[in-house]
N, C-alpha and C positions, 0 to 999 in steps of 0.2 A: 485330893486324889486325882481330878483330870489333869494336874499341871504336873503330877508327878508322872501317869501315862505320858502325856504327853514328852514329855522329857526324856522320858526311857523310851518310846517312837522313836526321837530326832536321835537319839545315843544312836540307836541301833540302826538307825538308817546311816547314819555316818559309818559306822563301822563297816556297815556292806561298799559302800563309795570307798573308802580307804583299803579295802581287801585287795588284796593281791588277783588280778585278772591272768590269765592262759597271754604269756607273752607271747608275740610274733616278732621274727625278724628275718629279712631277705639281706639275702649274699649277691651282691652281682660283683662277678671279675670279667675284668676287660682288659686284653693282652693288647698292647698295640705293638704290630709288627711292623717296622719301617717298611715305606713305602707300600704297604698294603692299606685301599682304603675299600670299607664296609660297604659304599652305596655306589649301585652299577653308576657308569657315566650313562646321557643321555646319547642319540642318537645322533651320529658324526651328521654336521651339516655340508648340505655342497657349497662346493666353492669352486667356482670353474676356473681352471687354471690357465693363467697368461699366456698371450703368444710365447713359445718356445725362443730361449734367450741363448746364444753362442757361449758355450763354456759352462754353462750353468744349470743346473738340475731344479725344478719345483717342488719342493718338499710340503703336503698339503696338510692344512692346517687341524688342529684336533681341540678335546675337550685338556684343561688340564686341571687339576686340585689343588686347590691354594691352602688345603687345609680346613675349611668350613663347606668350600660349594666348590663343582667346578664352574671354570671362565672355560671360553672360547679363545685360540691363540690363534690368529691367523697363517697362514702359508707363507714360506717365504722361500728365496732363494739362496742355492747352498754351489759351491763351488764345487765342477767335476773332476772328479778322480777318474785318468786314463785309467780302462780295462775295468772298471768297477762299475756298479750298478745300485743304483741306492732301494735298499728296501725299508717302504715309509712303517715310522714305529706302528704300535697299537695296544689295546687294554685287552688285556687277558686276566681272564677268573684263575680265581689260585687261591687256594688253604681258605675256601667261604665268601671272598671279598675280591678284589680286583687292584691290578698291576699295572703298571705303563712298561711296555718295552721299546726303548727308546730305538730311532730309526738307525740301522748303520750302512756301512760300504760292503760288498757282497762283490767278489771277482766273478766279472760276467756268466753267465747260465748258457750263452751260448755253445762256449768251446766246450763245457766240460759235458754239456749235455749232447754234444755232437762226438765227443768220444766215447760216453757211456753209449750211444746208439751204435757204435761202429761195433763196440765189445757186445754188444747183444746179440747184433746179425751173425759177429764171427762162431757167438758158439750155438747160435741156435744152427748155424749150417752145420758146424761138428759134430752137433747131433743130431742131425739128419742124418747128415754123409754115412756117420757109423749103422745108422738105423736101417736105411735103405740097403748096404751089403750087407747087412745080415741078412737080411729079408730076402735078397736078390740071391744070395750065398746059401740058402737054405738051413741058413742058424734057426732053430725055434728057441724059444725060452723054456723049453721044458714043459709045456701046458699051461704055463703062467701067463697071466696076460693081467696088467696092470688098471686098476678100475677105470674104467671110463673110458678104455680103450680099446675094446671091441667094437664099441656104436660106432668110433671113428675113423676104423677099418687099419686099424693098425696092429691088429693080430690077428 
């Protein structure tokens, strides 16, 4: 009688071990987008750049991803483009993770920002001009007077 207990025990304890348990399972998906990588770069190190060389631009050095970590790529020199101005790359956040934009040639900031200032002064004067004969002229706006510009003594 105990060896048959016993036996129907060990049956039935087996059948609880053989029973079908509460399955788990995890889904992980990972898109990889070219040229997008997951883990920020570290922080650019200095690198103090060389006497200034005839003809030639310093282009300063950055972190780059090889694909597992990023390396350090040192600075080098890049040949100048008459009328151009080099703007050095950099890592930019984008879609969660981070980008290289790589450095390019940029036609100087000087001229065109010395024209976009000539075109400012021309019409903030136009608007004056017209503003002051009215004003002088005895044009009113009709009782209108546009926010913020009464504090400013403009109506």
């Amino acid at each position: 009688m105990k060896i048959r207990l016993t036996a129907l025990a060990l049956a039935g304890s087996f059948c609880l071990l053989a029973a079908p348990t509460g399955a788990s399972a995890q889904v992980s998906v990972n898109i990889n987008v070219p040229g997008l990588v997951m883990m920020a770069p570290p922080p650019p190190r200095y690198e103090a750049a060389p006497p200034p060389r005839g003809g030639f631009v310093w282009v300063p050095g950055r972190w780059a991803w090889d694909g597992r970590a990023y390396a350090w790529r040192q600075g080098s020199w890049q040949r100048e483009r008459v009328g151009y101005a080099y703007a050095p790359g950099r890592w930019v956040e984008d879609r969660g993770g981070w980008r290289w934009n790589e450095g390019d040639w940029r036609r100087r900031e000087e001229r065109r920002e010395a024209r976009r200032e000539v075109r400012r002064e021309r019409e903030w004067n136009d608007d004056h001009r017209h503003h002051d004969r009215d004003r002088h002229h005895g044009h009113d706006r009709g009782g209108f007077c546009p926010p913020g510009q009464a504090k400013k003594g403009n109506c």
